[in-house]
PDB file of N, CA, C, O and CB in Angstrom:
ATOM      1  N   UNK A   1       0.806  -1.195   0.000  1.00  0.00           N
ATOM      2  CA  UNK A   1       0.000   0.000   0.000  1.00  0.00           C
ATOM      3  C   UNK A   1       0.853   1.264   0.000  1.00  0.00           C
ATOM      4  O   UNK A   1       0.545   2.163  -0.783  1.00  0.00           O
ATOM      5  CB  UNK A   1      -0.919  -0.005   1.188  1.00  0.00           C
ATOM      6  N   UNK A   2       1.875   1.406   0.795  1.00  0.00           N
ATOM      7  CA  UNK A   2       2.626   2.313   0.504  1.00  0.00           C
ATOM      8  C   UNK A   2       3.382   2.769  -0.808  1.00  0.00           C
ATOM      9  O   UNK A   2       3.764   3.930  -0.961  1.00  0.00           O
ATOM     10  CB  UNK A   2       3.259   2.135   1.249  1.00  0.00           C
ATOM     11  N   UNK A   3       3.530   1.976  -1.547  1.00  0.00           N
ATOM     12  CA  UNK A   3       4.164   2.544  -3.489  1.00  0.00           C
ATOM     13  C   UNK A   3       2.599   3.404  -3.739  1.00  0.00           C
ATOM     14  O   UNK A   3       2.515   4.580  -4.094  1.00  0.00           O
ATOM     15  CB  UNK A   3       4.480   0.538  -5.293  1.00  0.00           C
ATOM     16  N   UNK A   4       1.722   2.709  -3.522  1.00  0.00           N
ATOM     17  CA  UNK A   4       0.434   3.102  -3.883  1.00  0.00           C
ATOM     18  C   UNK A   4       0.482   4.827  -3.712  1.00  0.00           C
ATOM     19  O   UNK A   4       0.389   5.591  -4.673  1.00  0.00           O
ATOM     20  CB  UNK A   4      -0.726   2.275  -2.873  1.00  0.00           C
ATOM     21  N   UNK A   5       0.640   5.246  -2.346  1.00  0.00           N
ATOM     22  CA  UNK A   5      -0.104   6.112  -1.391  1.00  0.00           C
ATOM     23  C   UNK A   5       1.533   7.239  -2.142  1.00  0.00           C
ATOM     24  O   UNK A   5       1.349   8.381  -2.563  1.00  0.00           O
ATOM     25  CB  UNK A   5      -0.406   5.410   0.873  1.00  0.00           C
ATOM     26  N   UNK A   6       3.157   6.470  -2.135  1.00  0.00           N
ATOM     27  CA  UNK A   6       3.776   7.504  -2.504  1.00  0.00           C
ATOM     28  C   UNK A   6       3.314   8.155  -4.128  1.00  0.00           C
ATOM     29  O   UNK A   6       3.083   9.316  -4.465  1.00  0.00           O
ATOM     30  CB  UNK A   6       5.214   7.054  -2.348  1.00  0.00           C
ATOM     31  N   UNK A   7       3.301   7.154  -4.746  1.00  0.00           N
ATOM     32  CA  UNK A   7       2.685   7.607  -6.186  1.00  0.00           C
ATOM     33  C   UNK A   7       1.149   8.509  -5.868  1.00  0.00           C
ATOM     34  O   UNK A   7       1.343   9.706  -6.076  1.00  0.00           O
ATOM     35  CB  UNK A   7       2.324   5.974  -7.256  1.00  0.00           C
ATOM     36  N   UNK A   8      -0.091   8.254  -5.486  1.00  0.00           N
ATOM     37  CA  UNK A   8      -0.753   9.173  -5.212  1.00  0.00           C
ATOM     38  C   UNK A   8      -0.059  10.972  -4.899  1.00  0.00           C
ATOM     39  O   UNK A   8      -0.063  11.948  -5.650  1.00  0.00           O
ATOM     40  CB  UNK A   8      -1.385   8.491  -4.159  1.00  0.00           C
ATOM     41  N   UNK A   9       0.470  10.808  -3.493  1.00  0.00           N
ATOM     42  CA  UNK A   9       1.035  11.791  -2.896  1.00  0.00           C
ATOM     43  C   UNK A   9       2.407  12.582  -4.063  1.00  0.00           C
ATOM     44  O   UNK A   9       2.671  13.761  -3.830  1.00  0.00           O
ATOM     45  CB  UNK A   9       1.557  11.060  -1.401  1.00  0.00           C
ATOM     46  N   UNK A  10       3.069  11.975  -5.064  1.00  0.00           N
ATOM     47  CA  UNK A  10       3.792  12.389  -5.946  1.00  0.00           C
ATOM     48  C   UNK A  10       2.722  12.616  -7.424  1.00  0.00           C
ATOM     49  O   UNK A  10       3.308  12.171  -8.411  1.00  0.00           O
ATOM     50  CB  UNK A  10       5.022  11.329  -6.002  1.00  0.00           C
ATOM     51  N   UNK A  11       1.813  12.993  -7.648  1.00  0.00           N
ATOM     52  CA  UNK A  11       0.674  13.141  -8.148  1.00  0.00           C
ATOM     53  C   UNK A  11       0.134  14.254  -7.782  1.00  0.00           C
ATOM     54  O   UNK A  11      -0.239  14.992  -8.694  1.00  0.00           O
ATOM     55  CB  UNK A  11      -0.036  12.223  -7.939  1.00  0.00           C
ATOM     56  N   UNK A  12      -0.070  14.705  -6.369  1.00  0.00           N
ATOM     57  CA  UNK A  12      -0.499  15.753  -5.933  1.00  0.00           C
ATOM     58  C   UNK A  12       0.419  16.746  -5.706  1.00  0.00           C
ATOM     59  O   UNK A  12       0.226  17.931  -5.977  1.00  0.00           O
ATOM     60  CB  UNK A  12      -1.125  15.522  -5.000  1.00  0.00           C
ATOM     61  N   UNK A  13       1.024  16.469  -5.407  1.00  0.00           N
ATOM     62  CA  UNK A  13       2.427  17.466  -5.624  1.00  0.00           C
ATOM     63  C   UNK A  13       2.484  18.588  -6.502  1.00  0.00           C
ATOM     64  O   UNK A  13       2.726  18.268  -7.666  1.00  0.00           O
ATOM     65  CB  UNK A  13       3.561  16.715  -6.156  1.00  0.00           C
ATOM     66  N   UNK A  14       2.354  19.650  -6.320  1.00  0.00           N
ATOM     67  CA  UNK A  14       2.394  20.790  -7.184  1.00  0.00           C
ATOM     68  C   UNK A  14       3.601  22.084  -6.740  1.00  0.00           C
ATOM     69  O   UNK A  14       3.439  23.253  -7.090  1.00  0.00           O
ATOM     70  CB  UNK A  14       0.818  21.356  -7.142  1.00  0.00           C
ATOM     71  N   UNK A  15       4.735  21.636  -5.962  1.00  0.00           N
ATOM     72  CA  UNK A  15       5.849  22.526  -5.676  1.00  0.00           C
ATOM     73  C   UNK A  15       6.407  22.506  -6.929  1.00  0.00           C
ATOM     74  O   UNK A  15       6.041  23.634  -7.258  1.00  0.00           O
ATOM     75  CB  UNK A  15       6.827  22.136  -4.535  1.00  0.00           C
ATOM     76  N   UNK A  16       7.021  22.091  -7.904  1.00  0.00           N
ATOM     77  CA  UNK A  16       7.573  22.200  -9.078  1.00  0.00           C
ATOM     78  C   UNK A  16       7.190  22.649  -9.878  1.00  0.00           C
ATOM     79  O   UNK A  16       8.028  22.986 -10.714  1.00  0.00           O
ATOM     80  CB  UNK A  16       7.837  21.499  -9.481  1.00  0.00           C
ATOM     81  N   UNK A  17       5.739  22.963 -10.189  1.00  0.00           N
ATOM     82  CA  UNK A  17       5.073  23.351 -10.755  1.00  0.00           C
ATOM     83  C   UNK A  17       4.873  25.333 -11.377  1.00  0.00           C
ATOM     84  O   UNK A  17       4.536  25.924 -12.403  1.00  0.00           O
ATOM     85  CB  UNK A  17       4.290  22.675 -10.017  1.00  0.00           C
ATOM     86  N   UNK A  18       5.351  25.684  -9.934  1.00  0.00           N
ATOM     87  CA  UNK A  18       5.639  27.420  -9.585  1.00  0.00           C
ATOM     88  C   UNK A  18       7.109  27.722 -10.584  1.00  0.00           C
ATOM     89  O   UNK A  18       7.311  28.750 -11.231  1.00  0.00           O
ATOM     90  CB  UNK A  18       6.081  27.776  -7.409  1.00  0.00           C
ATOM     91  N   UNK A  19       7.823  26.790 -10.513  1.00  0.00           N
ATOM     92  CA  UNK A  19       9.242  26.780 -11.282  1.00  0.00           C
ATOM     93  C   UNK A  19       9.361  26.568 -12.687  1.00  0.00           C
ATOM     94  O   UNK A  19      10.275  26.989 -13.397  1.00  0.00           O
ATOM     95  CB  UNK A  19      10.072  25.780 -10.783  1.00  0.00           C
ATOM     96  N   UNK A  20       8.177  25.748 -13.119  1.00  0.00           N
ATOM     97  CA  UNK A  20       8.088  25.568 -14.402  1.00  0.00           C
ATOM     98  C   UNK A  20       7.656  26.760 -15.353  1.00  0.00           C
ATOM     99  O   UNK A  20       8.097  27.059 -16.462  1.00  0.00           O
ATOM    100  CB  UNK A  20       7.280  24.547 -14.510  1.00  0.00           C
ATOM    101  N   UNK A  21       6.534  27.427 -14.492  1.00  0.00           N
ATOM    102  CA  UNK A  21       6.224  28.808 -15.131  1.00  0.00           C
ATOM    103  C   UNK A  21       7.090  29.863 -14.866  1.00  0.00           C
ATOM    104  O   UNK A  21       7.385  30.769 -15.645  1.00  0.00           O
ATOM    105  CB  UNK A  21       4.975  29.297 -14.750  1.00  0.00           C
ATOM    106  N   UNK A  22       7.506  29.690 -13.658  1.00  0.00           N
ATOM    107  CA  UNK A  22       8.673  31.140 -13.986  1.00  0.00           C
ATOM    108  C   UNK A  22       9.698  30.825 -15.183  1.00  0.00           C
ATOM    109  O   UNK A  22       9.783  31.635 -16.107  1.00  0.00           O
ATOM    110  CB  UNK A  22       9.854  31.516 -12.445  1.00  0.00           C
ATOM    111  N   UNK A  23      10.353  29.844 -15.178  1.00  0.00           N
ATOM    112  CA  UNK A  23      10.850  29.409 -16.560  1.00  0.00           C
ATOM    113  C   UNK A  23      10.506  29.531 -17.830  1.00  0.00           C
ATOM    114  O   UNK A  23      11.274  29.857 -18.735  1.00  0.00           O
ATOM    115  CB  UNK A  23      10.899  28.451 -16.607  1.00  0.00           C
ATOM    116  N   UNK A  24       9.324  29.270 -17.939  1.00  0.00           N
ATOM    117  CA  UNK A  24       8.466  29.496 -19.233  1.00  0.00           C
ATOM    118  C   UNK A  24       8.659  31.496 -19.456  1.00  0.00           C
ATOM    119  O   UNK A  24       9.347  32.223 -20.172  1.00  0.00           O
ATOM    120  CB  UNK A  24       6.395  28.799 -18.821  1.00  0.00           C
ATOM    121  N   UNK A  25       7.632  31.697 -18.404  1.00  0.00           N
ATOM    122  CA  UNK A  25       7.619  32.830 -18.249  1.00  0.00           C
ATOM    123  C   UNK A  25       8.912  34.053 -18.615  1.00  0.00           C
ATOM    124  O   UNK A  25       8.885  35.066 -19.314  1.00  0.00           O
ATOM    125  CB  UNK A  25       7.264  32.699 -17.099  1.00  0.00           C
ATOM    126  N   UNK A  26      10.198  33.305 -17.643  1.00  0.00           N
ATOM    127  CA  UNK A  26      11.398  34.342 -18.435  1.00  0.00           C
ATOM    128  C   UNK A  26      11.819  33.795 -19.713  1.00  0.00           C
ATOM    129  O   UNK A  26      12.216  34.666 -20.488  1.00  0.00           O
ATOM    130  CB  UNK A  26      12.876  34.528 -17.557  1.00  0.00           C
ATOM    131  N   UNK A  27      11.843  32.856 -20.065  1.00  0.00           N
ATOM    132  CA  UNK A  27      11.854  32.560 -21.702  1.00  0.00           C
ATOM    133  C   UNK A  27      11.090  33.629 -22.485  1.00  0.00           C
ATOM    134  O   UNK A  27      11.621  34.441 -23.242  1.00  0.00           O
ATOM    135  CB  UNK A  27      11.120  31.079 -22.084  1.00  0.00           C
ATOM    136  N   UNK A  28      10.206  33.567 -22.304  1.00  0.00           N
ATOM    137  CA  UNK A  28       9.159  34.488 -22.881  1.00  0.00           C
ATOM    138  C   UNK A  28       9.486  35.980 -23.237  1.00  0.00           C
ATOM    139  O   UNK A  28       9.457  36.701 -24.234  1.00  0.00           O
ATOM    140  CB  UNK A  28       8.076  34.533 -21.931  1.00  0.00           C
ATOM    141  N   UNK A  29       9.832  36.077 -21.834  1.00  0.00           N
ATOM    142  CA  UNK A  29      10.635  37.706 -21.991  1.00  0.00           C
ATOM    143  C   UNK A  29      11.859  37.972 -22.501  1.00  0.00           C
ATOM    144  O   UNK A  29      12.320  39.042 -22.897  1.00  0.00           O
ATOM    145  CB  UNK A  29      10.890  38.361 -20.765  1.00  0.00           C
ATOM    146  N   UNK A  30      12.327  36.922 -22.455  1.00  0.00           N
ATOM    147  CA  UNK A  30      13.939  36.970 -23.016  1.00  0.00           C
ATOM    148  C   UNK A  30      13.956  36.959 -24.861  1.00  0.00           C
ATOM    149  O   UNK A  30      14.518  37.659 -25.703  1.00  0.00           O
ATOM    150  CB  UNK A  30      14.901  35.275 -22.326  1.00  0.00           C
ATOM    151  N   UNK A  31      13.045  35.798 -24.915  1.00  0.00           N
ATOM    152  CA  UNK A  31      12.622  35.726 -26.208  1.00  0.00           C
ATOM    153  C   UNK A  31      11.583  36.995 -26.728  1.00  0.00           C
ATOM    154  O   UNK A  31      11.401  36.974 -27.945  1.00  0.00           O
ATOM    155  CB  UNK A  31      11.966  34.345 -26.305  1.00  0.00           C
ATOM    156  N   UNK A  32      10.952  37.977 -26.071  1.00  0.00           N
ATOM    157  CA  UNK A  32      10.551  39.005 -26.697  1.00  0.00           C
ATOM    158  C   UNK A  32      11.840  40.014 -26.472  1.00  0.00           C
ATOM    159  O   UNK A  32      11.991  40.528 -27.581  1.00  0.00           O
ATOM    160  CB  UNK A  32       9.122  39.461 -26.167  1.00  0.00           C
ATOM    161  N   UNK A  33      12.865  40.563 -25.565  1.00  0.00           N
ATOM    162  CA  UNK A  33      13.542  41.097 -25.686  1.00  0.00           C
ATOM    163  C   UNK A  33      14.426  41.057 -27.185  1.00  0.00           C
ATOM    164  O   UNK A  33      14.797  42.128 -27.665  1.00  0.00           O
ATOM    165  CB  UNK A  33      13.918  40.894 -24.654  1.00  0.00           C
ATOM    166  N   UNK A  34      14.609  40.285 -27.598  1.00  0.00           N
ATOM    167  CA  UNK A  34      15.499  39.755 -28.498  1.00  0.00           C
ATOM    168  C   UNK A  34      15.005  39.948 -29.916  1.00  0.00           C
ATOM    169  O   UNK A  34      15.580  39.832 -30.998  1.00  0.00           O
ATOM    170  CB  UNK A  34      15.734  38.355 -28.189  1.00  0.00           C
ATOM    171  N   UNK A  35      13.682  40.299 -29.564  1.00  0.00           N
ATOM    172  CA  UNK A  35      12.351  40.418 -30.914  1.00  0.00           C
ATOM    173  C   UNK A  35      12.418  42.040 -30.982  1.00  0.00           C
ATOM    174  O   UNK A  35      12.466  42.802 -31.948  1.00  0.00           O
ATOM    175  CB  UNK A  35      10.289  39.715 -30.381  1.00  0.00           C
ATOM    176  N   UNK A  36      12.406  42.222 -29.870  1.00  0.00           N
ATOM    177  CA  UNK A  36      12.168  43.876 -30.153  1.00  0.00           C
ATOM    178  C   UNK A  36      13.966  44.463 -30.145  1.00  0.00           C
ATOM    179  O   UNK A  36      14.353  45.369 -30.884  1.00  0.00           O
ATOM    180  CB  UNK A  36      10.957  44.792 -28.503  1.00  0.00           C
ATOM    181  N   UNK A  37      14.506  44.021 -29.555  1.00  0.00           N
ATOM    182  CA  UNK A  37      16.249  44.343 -29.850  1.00  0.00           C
ATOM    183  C   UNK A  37      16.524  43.982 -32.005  1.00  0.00           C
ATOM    184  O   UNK A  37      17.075  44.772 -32.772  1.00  0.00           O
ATOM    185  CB  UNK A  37      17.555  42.579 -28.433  1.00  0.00           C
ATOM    186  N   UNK A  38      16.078  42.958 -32.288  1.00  0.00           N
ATOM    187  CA  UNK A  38      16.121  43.117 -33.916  1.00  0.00           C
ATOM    188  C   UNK A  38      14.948  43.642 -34.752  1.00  0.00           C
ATOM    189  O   UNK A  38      14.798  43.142 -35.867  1.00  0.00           O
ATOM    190  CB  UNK A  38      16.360  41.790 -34.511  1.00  0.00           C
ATOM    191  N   UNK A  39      14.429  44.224 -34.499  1.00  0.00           N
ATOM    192  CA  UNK A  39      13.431  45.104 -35.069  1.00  0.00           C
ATOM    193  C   UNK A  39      13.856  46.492 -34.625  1.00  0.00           C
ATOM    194  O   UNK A  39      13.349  47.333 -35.367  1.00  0.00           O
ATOM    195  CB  UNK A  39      11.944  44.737 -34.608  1.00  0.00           C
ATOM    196  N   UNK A  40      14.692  47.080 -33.570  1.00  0.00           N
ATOM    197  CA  UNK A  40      14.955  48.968 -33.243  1.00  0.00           C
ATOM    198  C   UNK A  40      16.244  48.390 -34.139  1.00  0.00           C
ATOM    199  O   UNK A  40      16.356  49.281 -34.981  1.00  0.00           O
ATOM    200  CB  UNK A  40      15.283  49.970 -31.065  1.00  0.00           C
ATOM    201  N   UNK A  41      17.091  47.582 -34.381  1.00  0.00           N
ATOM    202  CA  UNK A  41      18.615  47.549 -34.330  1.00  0.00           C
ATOM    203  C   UNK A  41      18.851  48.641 -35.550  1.00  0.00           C
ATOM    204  O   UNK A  41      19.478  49.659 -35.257  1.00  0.00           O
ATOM    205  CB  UNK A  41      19.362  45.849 -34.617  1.00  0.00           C
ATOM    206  N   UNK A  42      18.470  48.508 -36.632  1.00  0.00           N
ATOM    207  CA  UNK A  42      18.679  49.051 -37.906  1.00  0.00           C
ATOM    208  C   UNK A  42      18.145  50.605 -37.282  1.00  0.00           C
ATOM    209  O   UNK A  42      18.971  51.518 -37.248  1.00  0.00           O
ATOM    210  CB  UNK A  42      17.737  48.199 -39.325  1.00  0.00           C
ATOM    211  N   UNK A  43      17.208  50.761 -36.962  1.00  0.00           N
ATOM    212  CA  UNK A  43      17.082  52.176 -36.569  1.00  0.00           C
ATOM    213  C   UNK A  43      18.175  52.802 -35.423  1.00  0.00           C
ATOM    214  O   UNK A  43      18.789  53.835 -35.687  1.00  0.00           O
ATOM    215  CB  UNK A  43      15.617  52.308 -36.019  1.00  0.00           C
ATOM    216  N   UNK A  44      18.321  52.260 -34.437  1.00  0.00           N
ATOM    217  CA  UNK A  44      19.270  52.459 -33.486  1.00  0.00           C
ATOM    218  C   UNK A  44      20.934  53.078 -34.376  1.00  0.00           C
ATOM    219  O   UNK A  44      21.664  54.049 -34.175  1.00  0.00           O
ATOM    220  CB  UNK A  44      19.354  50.823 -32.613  1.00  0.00           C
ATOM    221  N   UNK A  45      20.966  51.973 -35.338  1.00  0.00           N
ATOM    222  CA  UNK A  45      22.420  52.458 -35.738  1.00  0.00           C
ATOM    223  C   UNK A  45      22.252  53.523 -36.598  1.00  0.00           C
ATOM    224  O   UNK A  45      23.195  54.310 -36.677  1.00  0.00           O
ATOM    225  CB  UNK A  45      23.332  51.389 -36.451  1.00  0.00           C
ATOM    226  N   UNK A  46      21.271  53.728 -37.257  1.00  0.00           N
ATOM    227  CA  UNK A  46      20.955  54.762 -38.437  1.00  0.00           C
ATOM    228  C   UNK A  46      21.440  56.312 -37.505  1.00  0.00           C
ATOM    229  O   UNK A  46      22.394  57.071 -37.673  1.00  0.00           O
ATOM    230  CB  UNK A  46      18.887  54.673 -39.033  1.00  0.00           C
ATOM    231  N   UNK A  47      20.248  56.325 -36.456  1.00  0.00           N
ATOM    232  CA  UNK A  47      20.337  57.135 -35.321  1.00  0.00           C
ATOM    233  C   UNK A  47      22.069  57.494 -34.507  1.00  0.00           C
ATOM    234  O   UNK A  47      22.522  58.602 -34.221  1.00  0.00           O
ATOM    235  CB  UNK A  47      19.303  56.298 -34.319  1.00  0.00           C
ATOM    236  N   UNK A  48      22.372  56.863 -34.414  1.00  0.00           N
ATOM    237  CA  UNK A  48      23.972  56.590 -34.357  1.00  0.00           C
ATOM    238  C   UNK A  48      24.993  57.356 -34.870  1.00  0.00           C
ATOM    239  O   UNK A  48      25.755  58.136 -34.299  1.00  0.00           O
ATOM    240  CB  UNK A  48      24.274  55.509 -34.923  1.00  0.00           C
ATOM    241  N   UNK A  49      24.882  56.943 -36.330  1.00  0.00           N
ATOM    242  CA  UNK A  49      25.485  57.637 -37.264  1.00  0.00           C
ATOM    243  C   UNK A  49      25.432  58.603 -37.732  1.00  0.00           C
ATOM    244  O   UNK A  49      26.373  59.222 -38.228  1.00  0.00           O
ATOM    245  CB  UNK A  49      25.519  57.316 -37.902  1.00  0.00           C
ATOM    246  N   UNK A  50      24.110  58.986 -37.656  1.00  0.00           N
ATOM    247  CA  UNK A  50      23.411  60.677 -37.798  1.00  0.00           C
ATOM    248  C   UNK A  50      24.019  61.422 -36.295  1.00  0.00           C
ATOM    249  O   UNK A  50      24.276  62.626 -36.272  1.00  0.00           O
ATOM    250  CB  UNK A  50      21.141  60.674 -37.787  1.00  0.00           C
ATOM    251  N   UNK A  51      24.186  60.623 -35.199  1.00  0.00           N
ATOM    252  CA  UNK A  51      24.781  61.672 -33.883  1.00  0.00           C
ATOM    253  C   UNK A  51      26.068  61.993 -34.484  1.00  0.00           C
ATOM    254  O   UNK A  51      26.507  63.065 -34.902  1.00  0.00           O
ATOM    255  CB  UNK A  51      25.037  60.899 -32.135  1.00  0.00           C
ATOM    256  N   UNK A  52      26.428  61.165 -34.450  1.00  0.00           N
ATOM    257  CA  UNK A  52      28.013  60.994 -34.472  1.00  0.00           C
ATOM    258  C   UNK A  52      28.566  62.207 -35.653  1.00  0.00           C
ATOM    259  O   UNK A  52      29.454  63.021 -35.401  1.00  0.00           O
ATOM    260  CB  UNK A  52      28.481  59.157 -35.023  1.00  0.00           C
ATOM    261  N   UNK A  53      27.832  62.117 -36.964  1.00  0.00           N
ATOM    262  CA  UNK A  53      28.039  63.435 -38.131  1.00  0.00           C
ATOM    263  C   UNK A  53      27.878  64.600 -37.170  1.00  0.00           C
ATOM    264  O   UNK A  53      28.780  65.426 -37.031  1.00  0.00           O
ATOM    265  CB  UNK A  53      26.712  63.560 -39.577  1.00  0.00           C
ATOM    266  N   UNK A  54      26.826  64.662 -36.563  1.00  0.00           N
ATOM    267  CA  UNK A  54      26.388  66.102 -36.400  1.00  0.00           C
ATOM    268  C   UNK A  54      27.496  66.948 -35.466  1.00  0.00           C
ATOM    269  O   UNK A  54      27.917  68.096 -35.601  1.00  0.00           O
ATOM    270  CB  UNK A  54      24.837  66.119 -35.667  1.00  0.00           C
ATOM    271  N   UNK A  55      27.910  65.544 -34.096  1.00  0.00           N
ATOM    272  CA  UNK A  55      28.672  66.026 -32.790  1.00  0.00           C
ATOM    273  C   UNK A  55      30.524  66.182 -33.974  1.00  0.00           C
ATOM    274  O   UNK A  55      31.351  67.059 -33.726  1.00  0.00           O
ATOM    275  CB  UNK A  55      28.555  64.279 -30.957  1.00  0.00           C
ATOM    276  N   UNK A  56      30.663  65.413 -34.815  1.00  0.00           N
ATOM    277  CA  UNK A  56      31.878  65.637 -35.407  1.00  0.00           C
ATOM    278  C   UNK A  56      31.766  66.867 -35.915  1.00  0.00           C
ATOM    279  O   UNK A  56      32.778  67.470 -35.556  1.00  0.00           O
ATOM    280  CB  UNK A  56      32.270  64.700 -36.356  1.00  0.00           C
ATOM    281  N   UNK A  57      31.172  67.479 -36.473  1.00  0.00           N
ATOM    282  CA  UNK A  57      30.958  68.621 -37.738  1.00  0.00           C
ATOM    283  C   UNK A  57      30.857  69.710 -36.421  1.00  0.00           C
ATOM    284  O   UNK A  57      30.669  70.858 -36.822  1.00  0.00           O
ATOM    285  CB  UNK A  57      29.212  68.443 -39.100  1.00  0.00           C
ATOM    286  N   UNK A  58      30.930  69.607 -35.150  1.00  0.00           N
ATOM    287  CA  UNK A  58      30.829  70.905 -34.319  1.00  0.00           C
ATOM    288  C   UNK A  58      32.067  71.649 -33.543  1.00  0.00           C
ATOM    289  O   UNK A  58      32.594  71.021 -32.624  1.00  0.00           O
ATOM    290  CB  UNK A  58      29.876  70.594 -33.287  1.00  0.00           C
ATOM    291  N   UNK A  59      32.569  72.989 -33.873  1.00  0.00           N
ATOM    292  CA  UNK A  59      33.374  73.401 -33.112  1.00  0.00           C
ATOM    293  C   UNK A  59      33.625  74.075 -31.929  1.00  0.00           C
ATOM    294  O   UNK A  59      32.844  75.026 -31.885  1.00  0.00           O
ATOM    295  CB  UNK A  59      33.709  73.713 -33.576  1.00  0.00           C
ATOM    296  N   UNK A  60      34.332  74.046 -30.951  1.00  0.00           N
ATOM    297  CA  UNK A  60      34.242  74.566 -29.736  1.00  0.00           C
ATOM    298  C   UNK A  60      35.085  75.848 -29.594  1.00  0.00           C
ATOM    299  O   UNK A  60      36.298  75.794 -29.798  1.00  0.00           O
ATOM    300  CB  UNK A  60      34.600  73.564 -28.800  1.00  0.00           C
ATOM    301  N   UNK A  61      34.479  76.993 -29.250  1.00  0.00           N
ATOM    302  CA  UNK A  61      35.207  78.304 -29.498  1.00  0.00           C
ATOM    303  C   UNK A  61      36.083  78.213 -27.994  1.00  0.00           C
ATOM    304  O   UNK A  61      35.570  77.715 -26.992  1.00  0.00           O
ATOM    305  CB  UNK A  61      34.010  79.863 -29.744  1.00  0.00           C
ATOM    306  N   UNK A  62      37.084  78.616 -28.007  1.00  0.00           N
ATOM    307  CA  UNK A  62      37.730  78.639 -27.580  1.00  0.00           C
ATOM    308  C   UNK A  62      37.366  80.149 -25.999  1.00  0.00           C
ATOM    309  O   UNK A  62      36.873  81.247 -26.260  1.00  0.00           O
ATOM    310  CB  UNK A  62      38.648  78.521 -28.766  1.00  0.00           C
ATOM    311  N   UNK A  63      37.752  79.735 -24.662  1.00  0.00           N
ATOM    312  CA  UNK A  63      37.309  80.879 -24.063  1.00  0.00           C
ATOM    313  C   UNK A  63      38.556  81.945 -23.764  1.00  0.00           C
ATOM    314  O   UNK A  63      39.736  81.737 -24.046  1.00  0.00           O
ATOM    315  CB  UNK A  63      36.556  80.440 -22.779  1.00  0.00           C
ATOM    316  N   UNK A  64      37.950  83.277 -23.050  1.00  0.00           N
ATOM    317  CA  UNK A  64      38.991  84.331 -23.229  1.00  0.00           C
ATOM    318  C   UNK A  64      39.849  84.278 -21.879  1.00  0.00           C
ATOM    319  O   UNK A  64      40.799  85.044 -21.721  1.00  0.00           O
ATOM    320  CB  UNK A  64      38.295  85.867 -23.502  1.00  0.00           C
TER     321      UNK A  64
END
């Protein structure tokens, strides 16, 4: 009776269960991070390169 009653009782068991979804769960986010990181990327660098012209092309006057 006891294999019986541990298999029941390992059946009801739902502590592992909290771990499985946080897992899922940061997958999820990690895997949307990564979605929205390659979809800005091309804009991000465009943006970039347009700073970078503007801050090069500027001169600093010198003080008295």
């Amino acid at each position: 009776m006891k294999l019986f009653e541990m298999i029941k009782n390992f059946h009801n068991d739902e502590s592992g269960a909290v771990t499985v979804d946080w897992v899922v769960l940061t997958a999820a986010v990690v895997g949307l991070g990564f979605a929205v990181l390659g979809t800005v990327k091309g804009g991000l660098t465009t943006l970039g390169s347009a700073i970078s012209t503007e801050v090069g092309g500027v001169t600093v006057a010198a003080g008295d």
